[in-house]
C-alpha positions in Angstrom: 17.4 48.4 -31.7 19.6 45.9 -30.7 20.1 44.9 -27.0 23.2 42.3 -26.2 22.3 40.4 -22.8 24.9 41.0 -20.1 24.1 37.8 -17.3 25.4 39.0 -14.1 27.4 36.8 -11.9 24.9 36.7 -9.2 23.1 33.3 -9.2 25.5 31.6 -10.9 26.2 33.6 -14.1 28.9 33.9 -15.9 29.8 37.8 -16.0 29.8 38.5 -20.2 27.6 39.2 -22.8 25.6 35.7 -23.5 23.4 36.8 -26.5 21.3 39.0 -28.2 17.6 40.4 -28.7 15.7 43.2 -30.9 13.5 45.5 -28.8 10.3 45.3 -30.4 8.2 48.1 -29.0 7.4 49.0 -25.2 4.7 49.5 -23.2 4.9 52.5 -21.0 3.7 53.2 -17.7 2.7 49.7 -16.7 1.3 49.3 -12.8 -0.6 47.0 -10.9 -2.9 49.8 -10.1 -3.7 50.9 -14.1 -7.5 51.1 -15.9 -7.0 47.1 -16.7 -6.7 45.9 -12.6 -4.4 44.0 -11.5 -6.4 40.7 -12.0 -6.9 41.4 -15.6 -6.5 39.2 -18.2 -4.4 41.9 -20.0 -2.4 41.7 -16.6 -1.7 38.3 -16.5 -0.9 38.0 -20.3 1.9 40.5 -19.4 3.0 38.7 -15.9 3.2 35.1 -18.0 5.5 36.7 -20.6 7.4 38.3 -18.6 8.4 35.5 -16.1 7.1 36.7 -13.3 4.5 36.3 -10.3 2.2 39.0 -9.2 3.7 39.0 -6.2 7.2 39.4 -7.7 5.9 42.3 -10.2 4.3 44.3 -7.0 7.9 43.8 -5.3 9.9 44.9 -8.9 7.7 47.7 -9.1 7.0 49.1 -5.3 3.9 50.7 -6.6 5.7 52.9 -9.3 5.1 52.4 -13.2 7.6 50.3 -15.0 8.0 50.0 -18.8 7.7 46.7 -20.5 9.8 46.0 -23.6 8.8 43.8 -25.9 12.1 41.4 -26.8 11.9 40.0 -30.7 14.9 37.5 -32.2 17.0 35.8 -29.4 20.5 34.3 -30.5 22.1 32.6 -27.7 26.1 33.0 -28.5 27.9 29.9 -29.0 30.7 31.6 -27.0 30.0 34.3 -24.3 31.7 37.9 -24.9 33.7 39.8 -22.7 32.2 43.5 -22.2 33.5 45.8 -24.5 37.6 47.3 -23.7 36.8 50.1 -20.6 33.2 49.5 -20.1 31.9 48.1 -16.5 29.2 45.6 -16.2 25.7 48.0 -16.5 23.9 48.1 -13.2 20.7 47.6 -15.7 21.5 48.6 -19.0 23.8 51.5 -20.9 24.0 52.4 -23.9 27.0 51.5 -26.1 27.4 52.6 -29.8 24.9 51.7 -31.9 23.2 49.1 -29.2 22.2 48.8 -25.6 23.9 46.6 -23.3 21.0 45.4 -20.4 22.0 43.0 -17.6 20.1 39.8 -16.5 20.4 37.3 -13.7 21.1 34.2 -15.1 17.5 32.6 -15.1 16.1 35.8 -16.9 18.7 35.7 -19.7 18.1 31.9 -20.0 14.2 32.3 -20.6 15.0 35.3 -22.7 17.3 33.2 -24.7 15.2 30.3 -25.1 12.5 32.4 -26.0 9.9 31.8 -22.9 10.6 35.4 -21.1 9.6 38.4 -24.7 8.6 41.2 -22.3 11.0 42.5 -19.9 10.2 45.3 -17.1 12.0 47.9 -16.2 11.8 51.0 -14.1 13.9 52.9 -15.9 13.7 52.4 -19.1 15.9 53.1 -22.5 14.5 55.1 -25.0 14.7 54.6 -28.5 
């Protein structure tokens, strides 16, 4: 499925849709606490690829099970988008016609887009 990045204007982003990504597959029900321990290689593998610290992940999470989605294909647009005619900026992500519109602070979209963030969390995921 396709998922356009919307980069917030918080931290300096530019409030529009900045590119694009394939959702690849997801991991469900991913905590600090699950059978691979939090100092697991598996663990870290995930932390690395998904820009984040394990402090930062413990924060995200506050002990509840997030998703990881697996992000495939980024195209950066050469020229941001505006959000569709009468829908609001997504608090996380929405659904919109035949794709999913998921927002990002501008450093996420940026390492999603250059293809150094390919796992994204989420508490509340989309499903396919």
């Amino acid at each position: 499925m396709l998922i356009k990045l919307y980069e917030t204007k918080n931290s300096g982003g530019c409030g529009k849709i900045v590119g694009e990504v394939f959702w690849g597959g997801e991991i469900e029900r991913i905590n600090t606490l699950d059978l691979f321990g939090e100092n697991s290689e598996y663990f870290q593998i995930l932390l690395k690829h998904g820009c984040l610290t394990r402090p930062e992940f413990i924060k995200y999470s506050n002990g509840k099970n997030c998703s990881g989605l697996f992000l495939q294909r980024p195209v950066r647009y050469s020229t941001p988008e505006e959000l569709p005619d009468g829908i609001k900026a997504p608090q996380s992500w929405r659904y919109y016609e035949d794709y999913i519109i998921m927002s990002f602070h501008k450093i996420y979209s940026d390492n999603i887009l250059n293809g150094t963030k390919i796992i994204e969390f989420r508490n509340r995921a989309p499903r396919l």
